[in-house]
C-alpha positions as CSV (number, residue, x, y, z in Angstrom):
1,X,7.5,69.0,1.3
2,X,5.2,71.8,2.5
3,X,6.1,71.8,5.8
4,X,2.5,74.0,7.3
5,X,1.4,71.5,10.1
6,X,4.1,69.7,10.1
7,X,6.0,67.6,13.0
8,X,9.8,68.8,13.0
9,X,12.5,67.6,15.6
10,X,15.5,69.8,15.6
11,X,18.8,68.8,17.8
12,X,20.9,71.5,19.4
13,X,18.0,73.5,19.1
14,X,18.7,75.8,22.0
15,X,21.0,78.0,20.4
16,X,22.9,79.0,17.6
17,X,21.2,77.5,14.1
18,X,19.3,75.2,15.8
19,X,17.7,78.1,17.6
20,X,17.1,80.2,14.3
21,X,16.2,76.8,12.5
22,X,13.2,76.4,15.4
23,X,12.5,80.3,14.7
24,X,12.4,79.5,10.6
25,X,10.2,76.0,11.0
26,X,7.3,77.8,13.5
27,X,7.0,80.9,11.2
28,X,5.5,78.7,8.2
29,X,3.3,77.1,10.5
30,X,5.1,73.9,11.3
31,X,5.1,72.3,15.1
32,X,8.6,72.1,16.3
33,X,10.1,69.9,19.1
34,X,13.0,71.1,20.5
35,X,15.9,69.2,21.9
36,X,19.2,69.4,23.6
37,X,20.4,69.3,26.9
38,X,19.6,72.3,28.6
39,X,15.7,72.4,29.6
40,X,15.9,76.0,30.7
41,X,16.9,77.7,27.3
42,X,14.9,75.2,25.7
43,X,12.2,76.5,28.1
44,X,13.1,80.0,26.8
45,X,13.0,79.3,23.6
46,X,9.3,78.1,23.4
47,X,8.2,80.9,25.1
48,X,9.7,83.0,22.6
49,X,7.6,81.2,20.0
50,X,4.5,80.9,21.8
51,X,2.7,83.6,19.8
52,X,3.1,81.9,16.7
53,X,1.3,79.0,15.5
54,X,1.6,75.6,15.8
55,X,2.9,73.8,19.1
56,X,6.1,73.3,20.9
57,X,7.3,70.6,22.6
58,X,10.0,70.9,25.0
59,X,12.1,67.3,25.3
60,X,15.8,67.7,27.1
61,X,17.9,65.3,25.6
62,X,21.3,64.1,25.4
63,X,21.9,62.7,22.0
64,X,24.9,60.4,22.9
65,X,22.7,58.8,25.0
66,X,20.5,56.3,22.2
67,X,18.2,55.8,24.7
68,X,17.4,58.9,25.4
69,X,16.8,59.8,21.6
70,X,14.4,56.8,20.8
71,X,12.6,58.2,23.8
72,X,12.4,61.7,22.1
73,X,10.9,60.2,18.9
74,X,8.5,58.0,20.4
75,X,7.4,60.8,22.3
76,X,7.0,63.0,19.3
77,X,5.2,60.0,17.7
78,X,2.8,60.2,21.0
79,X,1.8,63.9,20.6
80,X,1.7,64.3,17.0
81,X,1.0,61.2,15.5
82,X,3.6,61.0,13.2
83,X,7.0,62.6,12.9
84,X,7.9,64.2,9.3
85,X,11.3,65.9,9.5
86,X,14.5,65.3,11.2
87,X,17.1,68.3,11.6
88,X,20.4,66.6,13.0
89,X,21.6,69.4,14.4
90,X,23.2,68.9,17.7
91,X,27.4,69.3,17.6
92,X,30.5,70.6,19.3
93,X,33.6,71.8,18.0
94,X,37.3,70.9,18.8
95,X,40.4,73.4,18.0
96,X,43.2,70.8,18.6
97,X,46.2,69.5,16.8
98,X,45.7,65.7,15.3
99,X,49.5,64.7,16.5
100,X,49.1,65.6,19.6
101,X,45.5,66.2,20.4
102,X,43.6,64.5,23.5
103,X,41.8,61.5,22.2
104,X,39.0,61.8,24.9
105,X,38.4,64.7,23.8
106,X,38.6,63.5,20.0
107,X,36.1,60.7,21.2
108,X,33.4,62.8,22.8
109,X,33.7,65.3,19.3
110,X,32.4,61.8,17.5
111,X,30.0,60.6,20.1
112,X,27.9,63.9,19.4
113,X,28.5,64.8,16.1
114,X,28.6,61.5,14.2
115,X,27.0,59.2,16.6
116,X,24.8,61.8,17.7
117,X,23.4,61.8,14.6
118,X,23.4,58.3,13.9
119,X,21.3,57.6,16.6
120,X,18.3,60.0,15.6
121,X,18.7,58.5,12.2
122,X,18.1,55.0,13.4
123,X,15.1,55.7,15.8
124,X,13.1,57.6,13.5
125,X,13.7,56.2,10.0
126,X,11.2,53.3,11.0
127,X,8.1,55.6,11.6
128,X,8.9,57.8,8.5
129,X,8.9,54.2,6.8
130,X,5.7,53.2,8.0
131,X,4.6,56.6,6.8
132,X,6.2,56.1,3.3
133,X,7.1,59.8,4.2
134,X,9.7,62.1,5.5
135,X,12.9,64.1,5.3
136,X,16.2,63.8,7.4
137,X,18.2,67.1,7.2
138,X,22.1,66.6,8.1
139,X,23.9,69.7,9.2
140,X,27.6,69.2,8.3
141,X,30.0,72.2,7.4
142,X,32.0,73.7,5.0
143,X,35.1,71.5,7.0
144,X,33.1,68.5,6.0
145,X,34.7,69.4,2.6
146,X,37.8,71.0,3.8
147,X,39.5,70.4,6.2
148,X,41.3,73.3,7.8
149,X,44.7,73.3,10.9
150,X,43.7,72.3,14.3
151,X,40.0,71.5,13.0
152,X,41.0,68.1,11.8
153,X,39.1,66.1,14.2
154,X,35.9,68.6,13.8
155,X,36.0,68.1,10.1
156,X,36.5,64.5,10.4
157,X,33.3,64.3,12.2
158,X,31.5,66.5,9.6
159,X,33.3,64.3,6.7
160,X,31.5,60.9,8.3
161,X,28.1,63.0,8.5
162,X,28.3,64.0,4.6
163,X,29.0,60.0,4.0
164,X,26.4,59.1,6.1
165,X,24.1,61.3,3.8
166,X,25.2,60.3,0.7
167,X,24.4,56.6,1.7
168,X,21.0,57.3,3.9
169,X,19.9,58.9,0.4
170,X,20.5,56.2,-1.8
171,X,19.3,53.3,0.9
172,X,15.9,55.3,1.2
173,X,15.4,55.9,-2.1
174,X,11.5,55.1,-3.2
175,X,10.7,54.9,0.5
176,X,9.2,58.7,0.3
177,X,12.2,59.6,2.4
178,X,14.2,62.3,1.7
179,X,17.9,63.5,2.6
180,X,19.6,66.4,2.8
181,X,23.1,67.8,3.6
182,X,23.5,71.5,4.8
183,X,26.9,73.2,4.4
184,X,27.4,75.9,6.8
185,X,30.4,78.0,6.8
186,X,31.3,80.8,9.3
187,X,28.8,81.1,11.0
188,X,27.9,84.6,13.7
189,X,27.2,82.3,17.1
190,X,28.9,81.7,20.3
191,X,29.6,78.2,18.8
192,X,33.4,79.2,18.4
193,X,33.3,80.5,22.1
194,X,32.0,77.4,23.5
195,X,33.9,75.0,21.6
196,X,36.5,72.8,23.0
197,X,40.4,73.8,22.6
198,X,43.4,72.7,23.5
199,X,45.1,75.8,22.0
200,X,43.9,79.7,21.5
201,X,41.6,80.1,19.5
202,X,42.9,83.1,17.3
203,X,40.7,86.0,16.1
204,X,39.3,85.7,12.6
205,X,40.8,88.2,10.3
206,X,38.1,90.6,9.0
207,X,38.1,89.4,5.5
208,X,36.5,86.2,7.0
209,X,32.8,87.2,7.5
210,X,30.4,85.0,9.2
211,X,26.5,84.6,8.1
212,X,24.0,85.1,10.5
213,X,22.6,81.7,11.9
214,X,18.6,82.8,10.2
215,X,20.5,82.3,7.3
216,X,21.1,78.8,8.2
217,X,18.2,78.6,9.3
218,X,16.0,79.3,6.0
219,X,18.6,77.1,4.5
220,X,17.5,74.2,6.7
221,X,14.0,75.2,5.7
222,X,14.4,75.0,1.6
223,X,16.7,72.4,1.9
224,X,13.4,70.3,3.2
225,X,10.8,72.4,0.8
226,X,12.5,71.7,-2.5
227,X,14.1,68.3,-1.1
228,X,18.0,69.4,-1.7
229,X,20.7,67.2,-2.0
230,X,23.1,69.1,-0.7
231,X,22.7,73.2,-0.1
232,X,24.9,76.1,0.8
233,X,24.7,79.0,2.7
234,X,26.7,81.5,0.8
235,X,28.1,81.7,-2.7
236,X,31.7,82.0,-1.1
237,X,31.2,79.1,0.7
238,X,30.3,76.8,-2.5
239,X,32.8,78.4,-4.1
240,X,35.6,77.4,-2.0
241,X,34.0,73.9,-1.2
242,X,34.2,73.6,-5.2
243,X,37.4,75.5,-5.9
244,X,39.5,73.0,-3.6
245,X,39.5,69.8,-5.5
246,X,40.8,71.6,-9.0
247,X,43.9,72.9,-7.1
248,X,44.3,70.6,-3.3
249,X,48.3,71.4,-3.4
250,X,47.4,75.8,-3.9
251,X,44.9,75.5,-1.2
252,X,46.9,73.7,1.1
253,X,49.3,76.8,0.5
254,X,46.8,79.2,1.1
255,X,45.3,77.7,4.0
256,X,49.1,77.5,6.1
257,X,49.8,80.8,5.0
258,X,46.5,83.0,5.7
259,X,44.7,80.4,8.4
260,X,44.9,81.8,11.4
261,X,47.8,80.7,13.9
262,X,46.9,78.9,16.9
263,X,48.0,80.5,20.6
264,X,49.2,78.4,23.1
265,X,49.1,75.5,24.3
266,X,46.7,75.0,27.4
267,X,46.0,73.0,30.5
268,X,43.7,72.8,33.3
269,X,44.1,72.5,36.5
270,X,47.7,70.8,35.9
271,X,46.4,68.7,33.3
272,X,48.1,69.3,30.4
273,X,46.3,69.5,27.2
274,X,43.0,69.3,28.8
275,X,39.9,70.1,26.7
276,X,38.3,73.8,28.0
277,X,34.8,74.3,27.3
278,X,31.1,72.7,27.6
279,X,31.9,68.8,28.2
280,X,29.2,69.1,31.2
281,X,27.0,66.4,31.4
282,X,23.4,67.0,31.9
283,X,21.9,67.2,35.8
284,X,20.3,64.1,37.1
285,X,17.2,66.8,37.1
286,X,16.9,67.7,33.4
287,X,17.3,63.2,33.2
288,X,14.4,63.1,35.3
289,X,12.0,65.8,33.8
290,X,9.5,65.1,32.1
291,X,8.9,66.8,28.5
292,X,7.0,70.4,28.4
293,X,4.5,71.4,25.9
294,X,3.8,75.1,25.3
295,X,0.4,75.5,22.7
């Protein structure tokens, strides 16, 4: 799909790849709505953009809510006339054990990442129907084909988001609806600052070297030009995704022995095992705003 002129909707799009996915789209002339939950970076963001061409549209949205998302689409359907690509973006990590881990905090990890998703994927397929086309772009993770300690729940989440792809594609096939599956691996954003643990989060080692999230980003972008199946960022990363299944029982060695360790254990406020990080709900004010356009 040549996406010049075209309508994009990108969740989580505030920072992070979502943020260098919005940065990607408006450079080849596409018009980019951009959600998540916080209005003022969002704000920010389509001010950074302004000079290029194209418009923004600024839509706060909290995509566990399902109302809240069919409002998003139908008000992308109201400015644009159409809607043509889908990046499901939006997601939160979890560094937790499985045994032991919180299950609320388990619970809200699947409520954005998997239902999240689900949710954008029900309230737009029907106008990408009725336009007989369209293209759905699934960002999952390397851990949605290995799953790594104490990211067990996170790559669960990613897991369901890869089978959700491989199904979407073959439901929608003829319907001039694509779907495609984006592998990220290490990636350089704060999303490893702001995700939720329930035990230190160790350094990386220095051997392990993130991308940059443009990278992502013009991943995203071809995955939709060239209508991918599935796409990587980085030759390491589809090595190791396609390494794993030849030897499981040698990379499950390798993984306890050079995976990081996890610190302690921590609490808050008392509360044992209590999640620590970004479970904030949005204001009753960014609810009540309306969207924002920027030219």
């Amino acid at each position: 799909m040549n996406v010049d002129g075209r309508t994009v909707i990108v969740t989580g799009a505030s920072s992070g790849i979502g943020r260098a996915t919005a940065h990607e789209f408006v450079r080849r002339r596409a018009h980019v709505v951009l959600a998540s939950r916080s209005r003022d970076k969002l704000d920010a963001l389509a001010s950074e953009l302004a000079d290029y061409p194209g418009r923004r549209l600024v839509v706060p949205t909290d995509v566990t809510d399902r109302l809240a998302v069919e409002a998003l689409v139908r008000r992308t359907v109201e400015e644009f006339g159409g809607v043509d690509v889908l990046v499901n973006n939006a997601g939160v990590g979890l560094f937790a054990p499985i045994a032991t881990g919180s299950l609320d905090n388990m619970h809200h990890l699947f409520n954005v990442n998997f239902w999240g998703a689900v949710h954008c994927i029900q309230a737009i397929v029907p106008y990408m129907r009725r336009q007989r086309r369209g293209h759905i772009v699934n960002v999952s993770s390397v851990a949605g084909k290995v799953a790594t300690p104490y990211l067990g729940a996170y790559s669960a989440t990613k897991f369901a988001l890869t089978a959700v792809s491989n199904a979407l594609r073959s439901e929608l096939a003829g319907t001039g609806i694509g779907v495609s599956t984006v592998y990220p691996g290490l990636t350089d954003t704060s999303f490893q600052e702001n995700m939720l643990r329930e035990v230190d989060v160790p350094d990386l080692p220095a051997y392990l070297r993130p991308a940059g999230p443009a990278a992502v980003g013009q991943r995203i972008v071809q995955a939709v030009r060239w209508n991918l199946r599935d796409t990587y960022v980085t030759l390491a990363d589809f090595a190791a995704v396609n390494a794993y299944p030849l030897a499981p029982a040698l990379a499950d060695w390798a993984l306890r022995i050079f995976w990081p360790s996890p610190g302690a254990r921590l609490s808050v406020e008392g509360t044992p095992f209590e999640a620590i990080g970004e479970l904030a709900e949005p204001s009753a004010a960014d609810a009540l705003e309306p969207p924002s356009e920027s030219p």
